[in-house]
PDB file as gemmi writes it, atoms N, CA and C in Angstrom:
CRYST1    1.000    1.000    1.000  90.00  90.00  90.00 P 1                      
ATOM      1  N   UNK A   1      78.068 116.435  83.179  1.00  0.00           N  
ATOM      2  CA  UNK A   1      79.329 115.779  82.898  1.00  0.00           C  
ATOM      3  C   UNK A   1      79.062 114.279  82.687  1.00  0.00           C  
ATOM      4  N   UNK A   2      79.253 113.909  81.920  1.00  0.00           N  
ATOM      5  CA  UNK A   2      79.594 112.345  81.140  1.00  0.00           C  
ATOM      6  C   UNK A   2      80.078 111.781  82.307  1.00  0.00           C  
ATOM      7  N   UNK A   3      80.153 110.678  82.696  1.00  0.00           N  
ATOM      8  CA  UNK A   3      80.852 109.479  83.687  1.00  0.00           C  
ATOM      9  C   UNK A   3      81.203 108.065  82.609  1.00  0.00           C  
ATOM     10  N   UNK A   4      81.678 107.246  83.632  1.00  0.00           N  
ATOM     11  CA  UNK A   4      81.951 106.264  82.886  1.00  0.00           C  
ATOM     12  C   UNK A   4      80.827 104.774  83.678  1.00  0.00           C  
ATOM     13  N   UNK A   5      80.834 104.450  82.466  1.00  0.00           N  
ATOM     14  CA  UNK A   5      80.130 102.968  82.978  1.00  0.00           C  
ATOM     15  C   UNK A   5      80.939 101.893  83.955  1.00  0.00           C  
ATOM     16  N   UNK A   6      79.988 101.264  84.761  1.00  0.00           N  
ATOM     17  CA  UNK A   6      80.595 100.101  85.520  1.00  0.00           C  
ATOM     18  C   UNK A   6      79.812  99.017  85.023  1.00  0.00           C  
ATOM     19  N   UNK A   7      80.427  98.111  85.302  1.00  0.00           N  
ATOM     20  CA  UNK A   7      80.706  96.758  84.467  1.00  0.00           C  
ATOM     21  C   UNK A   7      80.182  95.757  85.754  1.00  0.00           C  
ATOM     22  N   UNK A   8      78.722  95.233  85.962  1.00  0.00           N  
ATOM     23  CA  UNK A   8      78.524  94.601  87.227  1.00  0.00           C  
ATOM     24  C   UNK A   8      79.051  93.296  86.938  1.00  0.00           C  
ATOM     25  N   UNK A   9      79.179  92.327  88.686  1.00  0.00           N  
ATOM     26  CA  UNK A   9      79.361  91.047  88.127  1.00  0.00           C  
ATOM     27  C   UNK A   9      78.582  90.214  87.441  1.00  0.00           C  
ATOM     28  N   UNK A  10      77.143  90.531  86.969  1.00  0.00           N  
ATOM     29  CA  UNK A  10      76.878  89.707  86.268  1.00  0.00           C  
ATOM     30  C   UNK A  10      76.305  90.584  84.434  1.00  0.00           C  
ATOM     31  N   UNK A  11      77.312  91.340  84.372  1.00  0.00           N  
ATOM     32  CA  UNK A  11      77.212  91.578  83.427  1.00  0.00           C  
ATOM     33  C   UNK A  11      76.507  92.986  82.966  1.00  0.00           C  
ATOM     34  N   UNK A  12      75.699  93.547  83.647  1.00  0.00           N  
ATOM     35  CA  UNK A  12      74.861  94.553  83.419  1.00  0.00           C  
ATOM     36  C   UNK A  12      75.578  95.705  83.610  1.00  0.00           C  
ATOM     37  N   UNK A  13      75.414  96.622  82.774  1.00  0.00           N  
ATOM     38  CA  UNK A  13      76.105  98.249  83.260  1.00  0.00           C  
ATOM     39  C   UNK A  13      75.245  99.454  83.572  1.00  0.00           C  
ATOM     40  N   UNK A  14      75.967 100.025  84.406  1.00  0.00           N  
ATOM     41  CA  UNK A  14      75.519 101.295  84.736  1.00  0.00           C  
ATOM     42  C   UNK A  14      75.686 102.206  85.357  1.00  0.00           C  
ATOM     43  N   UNK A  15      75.687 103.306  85.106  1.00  0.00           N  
ATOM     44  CA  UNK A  15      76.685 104.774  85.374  1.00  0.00           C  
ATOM     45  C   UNK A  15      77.554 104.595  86.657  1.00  0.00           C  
ATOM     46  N   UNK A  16      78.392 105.309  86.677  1.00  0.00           N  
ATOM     47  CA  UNK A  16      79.259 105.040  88.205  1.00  0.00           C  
ATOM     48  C   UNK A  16      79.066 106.082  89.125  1.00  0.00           C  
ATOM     49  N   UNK A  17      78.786 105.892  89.948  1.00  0.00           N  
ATOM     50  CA  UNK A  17      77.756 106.905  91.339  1.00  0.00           C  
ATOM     51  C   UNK A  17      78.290 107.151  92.247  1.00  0.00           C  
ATOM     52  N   UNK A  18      79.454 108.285  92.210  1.00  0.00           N  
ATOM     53  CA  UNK A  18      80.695 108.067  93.644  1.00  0.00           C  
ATOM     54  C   UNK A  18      79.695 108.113  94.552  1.00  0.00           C  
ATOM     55  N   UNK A  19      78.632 108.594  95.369  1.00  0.00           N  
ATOM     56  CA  UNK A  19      78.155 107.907  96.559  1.00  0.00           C  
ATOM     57  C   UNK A  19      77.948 106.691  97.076  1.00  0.00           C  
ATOM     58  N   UNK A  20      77.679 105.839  96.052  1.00  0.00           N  
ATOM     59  CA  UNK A  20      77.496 104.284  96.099  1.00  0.00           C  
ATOM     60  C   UNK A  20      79.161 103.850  96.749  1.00  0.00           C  
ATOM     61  N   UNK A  21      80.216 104.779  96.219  1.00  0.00           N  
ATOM     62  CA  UNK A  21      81.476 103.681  96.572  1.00  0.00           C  
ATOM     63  C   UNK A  21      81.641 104.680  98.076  1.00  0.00           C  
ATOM     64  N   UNK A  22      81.580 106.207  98.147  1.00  0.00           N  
ATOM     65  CA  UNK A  22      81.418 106.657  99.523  1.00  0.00           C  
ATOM     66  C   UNK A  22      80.906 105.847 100.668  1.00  0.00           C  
ATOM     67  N   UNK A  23      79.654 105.315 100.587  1.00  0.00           N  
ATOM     68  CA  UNK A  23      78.597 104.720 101.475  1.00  0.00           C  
ATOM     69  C   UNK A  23      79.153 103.090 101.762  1.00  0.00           C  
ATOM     70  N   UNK A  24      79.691 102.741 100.539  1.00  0.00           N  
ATOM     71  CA  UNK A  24      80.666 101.362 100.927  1.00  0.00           C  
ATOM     72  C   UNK A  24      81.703 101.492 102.053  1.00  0.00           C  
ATOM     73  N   UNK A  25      82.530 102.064 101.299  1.00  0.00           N  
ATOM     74  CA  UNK A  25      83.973 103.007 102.036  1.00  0.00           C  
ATOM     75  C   UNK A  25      83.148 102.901 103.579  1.00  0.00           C  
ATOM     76  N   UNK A  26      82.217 103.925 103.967  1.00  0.00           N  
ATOM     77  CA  UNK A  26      81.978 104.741 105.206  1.00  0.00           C  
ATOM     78  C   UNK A  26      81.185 103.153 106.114  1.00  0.00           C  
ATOM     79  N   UNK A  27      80.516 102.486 105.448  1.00  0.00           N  
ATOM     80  CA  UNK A  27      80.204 101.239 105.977  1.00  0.00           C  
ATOM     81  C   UNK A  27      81.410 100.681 106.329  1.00  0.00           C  
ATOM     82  N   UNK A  28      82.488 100.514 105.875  1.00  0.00           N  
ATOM     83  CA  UNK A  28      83.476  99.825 106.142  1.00  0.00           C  
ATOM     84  C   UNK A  28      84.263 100.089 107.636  1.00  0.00           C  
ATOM     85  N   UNK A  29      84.062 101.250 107.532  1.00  0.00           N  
ATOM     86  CA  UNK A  29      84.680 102.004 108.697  1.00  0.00           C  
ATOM     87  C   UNK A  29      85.553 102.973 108.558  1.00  0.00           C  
ATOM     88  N   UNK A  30      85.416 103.544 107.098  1.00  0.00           N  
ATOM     89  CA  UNK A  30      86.366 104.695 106.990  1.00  0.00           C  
ATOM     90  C   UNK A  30      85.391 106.010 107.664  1.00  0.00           C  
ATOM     91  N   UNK A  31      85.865 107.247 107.986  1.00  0.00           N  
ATOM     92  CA  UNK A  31      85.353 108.558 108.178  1.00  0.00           C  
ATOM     93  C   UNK A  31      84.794 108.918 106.693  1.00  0.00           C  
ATOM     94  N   UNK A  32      83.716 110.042 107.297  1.00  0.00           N  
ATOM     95  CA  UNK A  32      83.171 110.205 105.538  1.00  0.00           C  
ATOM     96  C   UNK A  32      84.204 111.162 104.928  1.00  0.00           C  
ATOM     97  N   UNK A  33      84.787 112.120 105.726  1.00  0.00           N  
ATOM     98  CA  UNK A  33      85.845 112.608 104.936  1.00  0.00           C  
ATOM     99  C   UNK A  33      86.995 112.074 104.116  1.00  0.00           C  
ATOM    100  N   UNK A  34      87.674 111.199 104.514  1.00  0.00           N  
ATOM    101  CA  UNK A  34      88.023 110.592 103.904  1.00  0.00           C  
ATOM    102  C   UNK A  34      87.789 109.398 102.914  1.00  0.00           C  
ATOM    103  N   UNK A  35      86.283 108.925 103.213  1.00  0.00           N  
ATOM    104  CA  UNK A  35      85.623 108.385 101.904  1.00  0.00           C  
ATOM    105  C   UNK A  35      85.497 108.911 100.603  1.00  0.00           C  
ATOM    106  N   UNK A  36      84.738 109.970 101.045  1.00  0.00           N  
ATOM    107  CA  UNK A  36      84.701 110.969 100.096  1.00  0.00           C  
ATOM    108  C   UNK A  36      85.925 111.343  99.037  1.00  0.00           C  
ATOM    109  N   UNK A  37      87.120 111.758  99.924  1.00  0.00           N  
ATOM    110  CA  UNK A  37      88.775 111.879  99.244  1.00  0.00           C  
ATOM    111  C   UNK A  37      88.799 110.886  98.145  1.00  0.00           C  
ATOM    112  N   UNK A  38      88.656 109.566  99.260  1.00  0.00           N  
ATOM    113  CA  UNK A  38      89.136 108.308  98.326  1.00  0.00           C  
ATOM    114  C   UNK A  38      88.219 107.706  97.124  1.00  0.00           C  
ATOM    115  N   UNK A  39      87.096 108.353  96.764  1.00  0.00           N  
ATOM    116  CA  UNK A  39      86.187 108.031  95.948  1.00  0.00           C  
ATOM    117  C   UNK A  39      86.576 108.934  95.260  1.00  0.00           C  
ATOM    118  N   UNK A  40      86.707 110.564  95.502  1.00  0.00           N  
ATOM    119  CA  UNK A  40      87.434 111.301  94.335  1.00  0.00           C  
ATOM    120  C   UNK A  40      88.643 111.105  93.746  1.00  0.00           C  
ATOM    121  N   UNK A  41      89.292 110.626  94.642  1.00  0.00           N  
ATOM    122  CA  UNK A  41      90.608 109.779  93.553  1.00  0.00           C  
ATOM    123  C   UNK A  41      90.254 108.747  92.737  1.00  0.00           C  
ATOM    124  N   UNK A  42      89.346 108.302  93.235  1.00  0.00           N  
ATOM    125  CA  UNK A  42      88.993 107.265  92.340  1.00  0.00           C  
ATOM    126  C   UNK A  42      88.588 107.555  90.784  1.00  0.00           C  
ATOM    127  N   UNK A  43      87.478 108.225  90.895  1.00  0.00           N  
ATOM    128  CA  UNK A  43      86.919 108.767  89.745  1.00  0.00           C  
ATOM    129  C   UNK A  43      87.702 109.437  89.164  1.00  0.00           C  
ATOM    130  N   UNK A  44      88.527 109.974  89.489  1.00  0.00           N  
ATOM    131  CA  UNK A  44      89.440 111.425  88.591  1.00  0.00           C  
ATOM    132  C   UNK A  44      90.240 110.303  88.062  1.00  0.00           C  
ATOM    133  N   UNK A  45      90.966 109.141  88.868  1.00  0.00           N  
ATOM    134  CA  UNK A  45      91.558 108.350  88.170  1.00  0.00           C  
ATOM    135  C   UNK A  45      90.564 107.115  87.220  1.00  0.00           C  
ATOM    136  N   UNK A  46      89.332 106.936  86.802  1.00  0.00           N  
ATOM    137  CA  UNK A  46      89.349 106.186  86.035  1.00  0.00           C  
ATOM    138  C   UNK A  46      88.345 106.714  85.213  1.00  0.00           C  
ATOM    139  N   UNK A  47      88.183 108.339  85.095  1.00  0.00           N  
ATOM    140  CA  UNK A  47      87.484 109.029  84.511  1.00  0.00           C  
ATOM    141  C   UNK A  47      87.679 108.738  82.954  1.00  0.00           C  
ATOM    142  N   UNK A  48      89.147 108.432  82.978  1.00  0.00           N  
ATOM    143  CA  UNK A  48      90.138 108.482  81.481  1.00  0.00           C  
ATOM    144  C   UNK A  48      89.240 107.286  80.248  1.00  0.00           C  
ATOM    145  N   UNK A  49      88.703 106.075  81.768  1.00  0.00           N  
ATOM    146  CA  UNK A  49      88.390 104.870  81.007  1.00  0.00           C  
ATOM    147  C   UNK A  49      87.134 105.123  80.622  1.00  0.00           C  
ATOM    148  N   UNK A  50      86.433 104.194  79.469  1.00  0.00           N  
ATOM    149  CA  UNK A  50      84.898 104.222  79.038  1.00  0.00           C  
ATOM    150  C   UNK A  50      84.135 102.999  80.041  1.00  0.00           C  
ATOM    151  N   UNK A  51      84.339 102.265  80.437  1.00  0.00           N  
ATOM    152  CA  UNK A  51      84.179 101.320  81.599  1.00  0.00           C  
ATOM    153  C   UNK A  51      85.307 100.482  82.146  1.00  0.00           C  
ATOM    154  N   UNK A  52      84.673 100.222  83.658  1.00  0.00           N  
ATOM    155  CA  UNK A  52      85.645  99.757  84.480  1.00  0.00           C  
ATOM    156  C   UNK A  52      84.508  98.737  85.029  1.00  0.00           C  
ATOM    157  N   UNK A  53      85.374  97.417  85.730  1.00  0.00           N  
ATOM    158  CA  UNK A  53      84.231  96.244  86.221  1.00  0.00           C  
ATOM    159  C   UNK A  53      84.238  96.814  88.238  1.00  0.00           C  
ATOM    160  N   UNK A  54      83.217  96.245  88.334  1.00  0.00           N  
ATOM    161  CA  UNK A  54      82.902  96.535  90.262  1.00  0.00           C  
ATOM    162  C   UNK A  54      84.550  96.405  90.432  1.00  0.00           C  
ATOM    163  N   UNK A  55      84.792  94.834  90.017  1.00  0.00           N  
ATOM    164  CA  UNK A  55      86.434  94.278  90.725  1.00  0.00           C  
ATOM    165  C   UNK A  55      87.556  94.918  90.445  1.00  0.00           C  
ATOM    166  N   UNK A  56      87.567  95.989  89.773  1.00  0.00           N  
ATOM    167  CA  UNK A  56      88.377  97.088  89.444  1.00  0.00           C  
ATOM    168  C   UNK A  56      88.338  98.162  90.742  1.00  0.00           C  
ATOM    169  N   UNK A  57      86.851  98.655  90.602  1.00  0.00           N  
ATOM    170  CA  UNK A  57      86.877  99.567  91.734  1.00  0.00           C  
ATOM    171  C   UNK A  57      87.013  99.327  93.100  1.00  0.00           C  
ATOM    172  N   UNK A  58      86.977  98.047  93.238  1.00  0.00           N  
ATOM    173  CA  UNK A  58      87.035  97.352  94.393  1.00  0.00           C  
ATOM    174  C   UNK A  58      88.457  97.349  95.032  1.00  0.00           C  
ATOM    175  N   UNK A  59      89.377  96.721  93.900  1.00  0.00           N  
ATOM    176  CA  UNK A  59      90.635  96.754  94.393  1.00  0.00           C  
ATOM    177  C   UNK A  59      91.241  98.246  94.603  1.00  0.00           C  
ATOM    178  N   UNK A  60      91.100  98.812  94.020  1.00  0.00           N  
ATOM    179  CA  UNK A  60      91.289  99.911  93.751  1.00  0.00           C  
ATOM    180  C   UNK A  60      91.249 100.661  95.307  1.00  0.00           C  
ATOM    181  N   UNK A  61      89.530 100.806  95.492  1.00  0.00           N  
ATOM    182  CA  UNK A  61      89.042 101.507  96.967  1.00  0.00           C  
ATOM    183  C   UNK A  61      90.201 100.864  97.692  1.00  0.00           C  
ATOM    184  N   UNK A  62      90.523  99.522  97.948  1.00  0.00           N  
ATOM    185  CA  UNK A  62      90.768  98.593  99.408  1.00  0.00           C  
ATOM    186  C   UNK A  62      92.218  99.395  99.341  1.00  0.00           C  
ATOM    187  N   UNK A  63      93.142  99.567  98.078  1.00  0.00           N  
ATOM    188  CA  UNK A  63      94.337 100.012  98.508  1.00  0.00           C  
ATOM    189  C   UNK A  63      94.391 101.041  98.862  1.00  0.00           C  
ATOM    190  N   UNK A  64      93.422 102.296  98.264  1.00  0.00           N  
ATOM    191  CA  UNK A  64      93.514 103.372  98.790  1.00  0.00           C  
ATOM    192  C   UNK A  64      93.076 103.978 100.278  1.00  0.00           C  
ATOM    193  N   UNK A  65      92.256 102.691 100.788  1.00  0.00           N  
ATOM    194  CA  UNK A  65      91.635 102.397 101.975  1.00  0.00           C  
ATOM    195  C   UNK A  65      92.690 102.225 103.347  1.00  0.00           C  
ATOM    196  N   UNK A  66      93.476 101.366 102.111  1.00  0.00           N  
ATOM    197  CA  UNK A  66      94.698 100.515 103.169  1.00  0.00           C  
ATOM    198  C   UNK A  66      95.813 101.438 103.769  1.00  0.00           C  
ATOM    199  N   UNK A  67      96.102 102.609 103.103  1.00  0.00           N  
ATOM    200  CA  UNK A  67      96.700 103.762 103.663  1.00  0.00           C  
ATOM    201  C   UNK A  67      95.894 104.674 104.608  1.00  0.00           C  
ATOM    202  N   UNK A  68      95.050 104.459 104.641  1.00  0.00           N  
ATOM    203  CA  UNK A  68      94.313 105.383 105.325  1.00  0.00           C  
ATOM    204  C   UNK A  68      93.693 105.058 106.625  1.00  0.00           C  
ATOM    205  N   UNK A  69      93.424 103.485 106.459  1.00  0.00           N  
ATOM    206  CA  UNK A  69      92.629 102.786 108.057  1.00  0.00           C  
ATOM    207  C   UNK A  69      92.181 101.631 107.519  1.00  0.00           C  
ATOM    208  N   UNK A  70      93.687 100.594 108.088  1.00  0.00           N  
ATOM    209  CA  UNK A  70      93.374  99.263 107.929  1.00  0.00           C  
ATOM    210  C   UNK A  70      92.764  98.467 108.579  1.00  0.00           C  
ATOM    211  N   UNK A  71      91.841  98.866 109.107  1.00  0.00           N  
ATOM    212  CA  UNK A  71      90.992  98.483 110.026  1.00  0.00           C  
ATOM    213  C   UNK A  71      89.564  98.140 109.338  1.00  0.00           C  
ATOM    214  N   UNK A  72      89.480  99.001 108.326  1.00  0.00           N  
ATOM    215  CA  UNK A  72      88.459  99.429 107.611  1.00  0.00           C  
ATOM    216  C   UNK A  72      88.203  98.282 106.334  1.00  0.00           C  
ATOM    217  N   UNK A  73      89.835  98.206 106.021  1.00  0.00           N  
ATOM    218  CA  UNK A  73      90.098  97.417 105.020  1.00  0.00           C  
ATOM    219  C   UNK A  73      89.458  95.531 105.893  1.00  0.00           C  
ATOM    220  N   UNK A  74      89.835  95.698 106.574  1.00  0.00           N  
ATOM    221  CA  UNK A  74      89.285  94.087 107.061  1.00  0.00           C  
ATOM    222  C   UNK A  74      87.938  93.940 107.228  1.00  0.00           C  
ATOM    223  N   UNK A  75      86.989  95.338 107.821  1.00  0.00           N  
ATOM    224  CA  UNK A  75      85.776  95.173 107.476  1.00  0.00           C  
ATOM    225  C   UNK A  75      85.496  94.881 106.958  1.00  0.00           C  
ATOM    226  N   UNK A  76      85.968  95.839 105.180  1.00  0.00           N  
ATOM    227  CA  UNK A  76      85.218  95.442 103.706  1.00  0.00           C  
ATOM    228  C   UNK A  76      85.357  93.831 103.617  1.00  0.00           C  
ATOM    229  N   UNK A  77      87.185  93.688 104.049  1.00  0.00           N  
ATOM    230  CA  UNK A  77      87.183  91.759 103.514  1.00  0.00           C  
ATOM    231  C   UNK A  77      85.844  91.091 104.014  1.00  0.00           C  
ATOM    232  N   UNK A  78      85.699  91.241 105.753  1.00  0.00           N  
ATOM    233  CA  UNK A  78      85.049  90.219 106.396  1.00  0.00           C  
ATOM    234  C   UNK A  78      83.511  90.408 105.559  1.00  0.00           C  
ATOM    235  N   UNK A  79      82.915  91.537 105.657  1.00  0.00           N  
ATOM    236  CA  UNK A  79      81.617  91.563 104.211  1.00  0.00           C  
ATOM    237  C   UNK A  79      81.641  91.121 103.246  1.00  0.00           C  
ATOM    238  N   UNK A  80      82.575  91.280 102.493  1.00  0.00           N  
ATOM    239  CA  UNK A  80      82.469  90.418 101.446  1.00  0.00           C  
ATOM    240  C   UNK A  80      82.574  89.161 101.772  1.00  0.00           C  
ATOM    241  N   UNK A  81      83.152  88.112 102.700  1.00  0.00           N  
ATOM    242  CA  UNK A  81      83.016  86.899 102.458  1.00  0.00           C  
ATOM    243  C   UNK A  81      82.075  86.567 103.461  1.00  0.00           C  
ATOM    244  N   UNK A  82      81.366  87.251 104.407  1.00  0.00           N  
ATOM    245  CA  UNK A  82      80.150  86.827 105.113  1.00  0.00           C  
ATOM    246  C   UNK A  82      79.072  87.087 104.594  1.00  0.00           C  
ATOM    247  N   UNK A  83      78.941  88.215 103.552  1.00  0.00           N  
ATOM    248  CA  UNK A  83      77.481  88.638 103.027  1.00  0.00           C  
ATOM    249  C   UNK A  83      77.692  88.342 101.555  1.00  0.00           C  
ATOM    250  N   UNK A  84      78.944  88.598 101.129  1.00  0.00           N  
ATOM    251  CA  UNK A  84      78.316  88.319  99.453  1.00  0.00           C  
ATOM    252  C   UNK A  84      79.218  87.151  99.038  1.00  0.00           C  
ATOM    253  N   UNK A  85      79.984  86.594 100.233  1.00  0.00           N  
ATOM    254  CA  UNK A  85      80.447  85.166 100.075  1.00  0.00           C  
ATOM    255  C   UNK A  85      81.095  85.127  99.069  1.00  0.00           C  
ATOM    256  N   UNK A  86      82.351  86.063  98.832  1.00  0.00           N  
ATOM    257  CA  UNK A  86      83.481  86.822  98.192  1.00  0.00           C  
ATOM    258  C   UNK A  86      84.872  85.710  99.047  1.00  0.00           C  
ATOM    259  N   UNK A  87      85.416  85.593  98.328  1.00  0.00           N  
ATOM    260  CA  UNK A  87      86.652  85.098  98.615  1.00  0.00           C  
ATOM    261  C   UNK A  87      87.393  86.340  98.576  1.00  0.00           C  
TER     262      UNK A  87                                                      
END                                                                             
């Protein structure tokens, strides 16, 4: 099955790997079951597109995150602005 490209921040693309956004998700502090869920929504929803950028999937995960365990959601924030120094 065909996937769609992701769009990195600095420009480079390459295939989109729902484990990569699972293993984010589950770092964050979600359960893997429900990582898993929320990465398949993901993909089924942007299957439609030919590429999407990280900051797409990003927002994307955090809301679907945010129903599920907002707890999780503040993880991802506090990583991003302690490790990849993300506003």
């Amino acid at each position: 099955m065909e996937t769609f490209k992701v769009v990195k921040r600095d420009g480079r693309e390459e295939p989109f790997i729902r484990e990569k956004l699972v293993t984010a998700l589950v770092k964050a502090g979600a359960e893997v079951k429900v990582a898993r869920e929320i990465a398949q929504r993901l993909e089924e929803r942007l299957r439609v597109k030919e590429a999407v950028t990280t900051r797409e999937i990003r927002e994307m995960a955090l809301e679907e995150l945010r129903r599920h365990d907002p707890e999780a959601v503040e993880n991802w924030l506090f990583y991003d602005r302690a490790v990849k120094k993300r506003r």
